[in-house]
N, C-alpha and C positions, 0 to 999 in steps of 0.2 A: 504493500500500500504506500510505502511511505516513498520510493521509487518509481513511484506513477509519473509518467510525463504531463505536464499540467501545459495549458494554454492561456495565457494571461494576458487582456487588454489591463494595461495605467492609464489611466486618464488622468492630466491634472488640468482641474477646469478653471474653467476663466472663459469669458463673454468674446473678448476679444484676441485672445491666440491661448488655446485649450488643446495642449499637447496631449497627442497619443501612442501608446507604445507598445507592443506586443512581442513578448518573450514569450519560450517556451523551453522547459526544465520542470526538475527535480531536485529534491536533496539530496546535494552528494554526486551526481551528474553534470555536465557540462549546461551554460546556459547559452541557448541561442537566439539571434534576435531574428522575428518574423518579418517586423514592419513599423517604423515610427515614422512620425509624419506631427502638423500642426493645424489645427482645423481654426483658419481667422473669420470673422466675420467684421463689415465694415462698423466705427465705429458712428457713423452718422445714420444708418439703418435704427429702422424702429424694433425697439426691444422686441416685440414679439416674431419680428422676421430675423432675430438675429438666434433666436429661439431655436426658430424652425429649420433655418439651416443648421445651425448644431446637431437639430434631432436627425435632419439626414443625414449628414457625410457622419454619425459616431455609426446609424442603422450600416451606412456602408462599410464602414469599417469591419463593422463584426458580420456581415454578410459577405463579404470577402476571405476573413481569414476567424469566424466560428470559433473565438474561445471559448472555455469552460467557465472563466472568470471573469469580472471584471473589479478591477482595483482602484477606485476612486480616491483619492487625496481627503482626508475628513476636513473641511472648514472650518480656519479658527479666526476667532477677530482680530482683525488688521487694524493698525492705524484711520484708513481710510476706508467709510462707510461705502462706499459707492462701491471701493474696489470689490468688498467680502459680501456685495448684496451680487452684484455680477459675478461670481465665483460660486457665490451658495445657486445662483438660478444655474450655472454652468455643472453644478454637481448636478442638482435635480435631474435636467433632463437625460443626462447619463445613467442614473437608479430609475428611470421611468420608463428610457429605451433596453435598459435591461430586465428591468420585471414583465418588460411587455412578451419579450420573447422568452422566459424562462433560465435567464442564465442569472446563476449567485453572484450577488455582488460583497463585496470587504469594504471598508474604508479603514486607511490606514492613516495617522498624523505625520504630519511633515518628522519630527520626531525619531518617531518609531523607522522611518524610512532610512533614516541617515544612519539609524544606529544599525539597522539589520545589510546595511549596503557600506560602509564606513566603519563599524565598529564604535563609532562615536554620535550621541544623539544631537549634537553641537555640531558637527561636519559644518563644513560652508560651502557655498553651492559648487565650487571649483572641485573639492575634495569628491563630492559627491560625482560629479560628470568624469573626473579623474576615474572612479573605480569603477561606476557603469561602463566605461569606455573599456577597460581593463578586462570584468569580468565577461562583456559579451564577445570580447576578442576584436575591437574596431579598430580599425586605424586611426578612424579620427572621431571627436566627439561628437554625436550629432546637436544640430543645429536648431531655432531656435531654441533655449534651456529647458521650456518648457517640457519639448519634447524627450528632453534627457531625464526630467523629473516625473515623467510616465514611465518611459524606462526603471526607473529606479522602485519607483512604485510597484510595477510587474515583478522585479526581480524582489522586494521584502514580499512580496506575496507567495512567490514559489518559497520562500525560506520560512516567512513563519508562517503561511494560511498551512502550510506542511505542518508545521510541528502544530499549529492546533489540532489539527483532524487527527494526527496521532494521538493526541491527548483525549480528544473525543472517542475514538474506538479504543484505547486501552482503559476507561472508561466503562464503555458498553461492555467488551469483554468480561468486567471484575463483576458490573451489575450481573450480567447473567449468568455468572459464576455461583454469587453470591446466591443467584437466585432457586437454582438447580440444590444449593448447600439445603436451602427452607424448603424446597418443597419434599426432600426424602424425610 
């Protein structure tokens, strides 16, 4: 189980350049990169057509390359209201175009990302594009950051969404151990 090859879109949203990024890996496995990419919308468009094209090119994204997951960045407050009101609607339609089709979605904190990708939860964004570049084997890092920090996102998901689900079935396995113990 814990060797499953997993298929993981990152998304780190934002209204106006909502980077995406598709790994695929395991724990303990090589990681490789599918497909990253930046999905901009103009900023002088009206919110709700800035909306709707998000909701298509993420529907195409994952009708192209069918992950299992999808890894959203969890939104924290920024300094700037505007910024984290356009980010929280850039998550939304990413957990709305995912529930639609059935695929699980994680959110991970900026955080939690640096430290499963970096070793440190304080990384800086250099540090962070440094090791994504590293561990998917790239030449160069890709482009705009955004897209390196869906990346990054994908790959804490193959590292810890794993060790949850391990946590979850060895879990299961004790329950129904436990359970087979009561009923003799």
């Amino acid at each position: 189980m814990s060797h499953m090859q997993r298929r993981v879109l990152g998304v780190d949203p934002g209204l106006t350049r909502c980077g995406v990024g598709i790994v695929e890996g395991a724990i303990g496995k090589p990681l490789s990169l599918v497909g990253v990419g930046v999905i901009l919308t103009p900023a002088d468009a009206p919110l709700e057509q800035r909306l709707l094209q998000l909701e298509s090119e993420l529907e195409e994204w994952i009708a192209t390359h069918k992950p299992d997951v999808i890894a959203v960045e969890r939104v924290f407050s920024q300094h700037n209201v505007r910024t984290v009101m356009g980010t929280g609607q850039a998550a939304g339609i990413a957990l709305l175009v995912a529930a639609r089709r059935g695929i699980p979605v994680m959110m991970h904190t900026p955080s939690e990302v640096k430290a499963a990708v970096t070793g440190s939860g304080r990384a800086n964004k250099a540090q962070v594009a440094e090791m994504v570049k590293r561990l998917l084997n790239l030449e160069v890092i890709p482009k705009p950051v955004d897209s390196t920090d869906a990346l990054a996102l994908a790959i804490c998901h193959i590292w810890r969404g794993g060790g949850n689900s391990k946590i979850e079935a060895a879990l299961k396995a004790e329950k129904s151990r436990l359970a087979k113990l009561v009923g003799k």
